[in-house]
N, C-alpha and C positions, 0 to 999 in steps of 0.2 A: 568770444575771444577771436580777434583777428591775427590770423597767421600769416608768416612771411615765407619760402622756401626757396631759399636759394639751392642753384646748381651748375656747379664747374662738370662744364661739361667734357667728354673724351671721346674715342672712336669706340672700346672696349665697352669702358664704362665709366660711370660719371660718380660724383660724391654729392650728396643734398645736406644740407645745414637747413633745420628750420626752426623760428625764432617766434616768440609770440611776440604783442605790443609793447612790452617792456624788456624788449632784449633778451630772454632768459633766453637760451637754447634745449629747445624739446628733442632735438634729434640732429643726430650725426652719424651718416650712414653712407656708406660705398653700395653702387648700385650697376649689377651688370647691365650693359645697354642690352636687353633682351626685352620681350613684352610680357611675359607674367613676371618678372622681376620689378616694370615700372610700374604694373597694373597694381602690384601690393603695393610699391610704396605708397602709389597715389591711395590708396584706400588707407593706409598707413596716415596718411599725412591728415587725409581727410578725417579721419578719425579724430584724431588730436585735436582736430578745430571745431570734434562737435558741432559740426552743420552750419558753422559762421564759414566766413570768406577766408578763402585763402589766395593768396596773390604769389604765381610763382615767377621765378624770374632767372635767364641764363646768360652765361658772356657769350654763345656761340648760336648764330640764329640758322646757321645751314651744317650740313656733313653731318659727325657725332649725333648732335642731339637730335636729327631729324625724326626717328619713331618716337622720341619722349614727345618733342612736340606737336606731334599727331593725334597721341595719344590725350594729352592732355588738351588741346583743343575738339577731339571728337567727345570728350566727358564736359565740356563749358567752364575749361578752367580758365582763368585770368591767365597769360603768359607775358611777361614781360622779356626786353633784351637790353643788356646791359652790359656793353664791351667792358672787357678786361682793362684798356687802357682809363676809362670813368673811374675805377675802381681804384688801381693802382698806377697812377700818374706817373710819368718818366718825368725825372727830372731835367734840367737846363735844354 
């Protein structure tokens, strides 16, 4: 099962949506930006995807998310960045 985890990131704390290859949603969860709050999810998350890939991905690549993305890159996760305006396009 290849998992997706999204995460709208925050100063506080961030919210993860994570999705398998058919869209379903396995999880939706508010996460204080703290390090044993991210260290479960990520074992959390990992879980879920029983040892396949997971690919995670956030709209904020600096401030907020900076201990998620440390953390997640000291463990060899996939991170992706993906602004907010990709996502929800401004009109005219």
């Amino acid at each position: 099962m290849h998992l997706w985890a999204g995460i709208d990131a925050g100063k506080a704390h961030h919210h993860c949506v994570v999705i398998d290859a058919d869209g379903n949603r396995l999880l939706s969860q508010k996460i204080p930006n703290d390090e044993p709050a991210l260290l479960e999810l990520i074992a959390s998350v990992l879980k879920l995807g029983d040892g396949d890939e997971v690919v995670w991905a956030t709209d904020l690549n600096h401030g907020g998310p900076a201990l998620l993305i440390a953390i997640l890159v000291a463990h060899g996760q996939n991170i992706l960045y993906i602004p907010g305006r990709i996502v929800h396009p401004r009109c005219c």
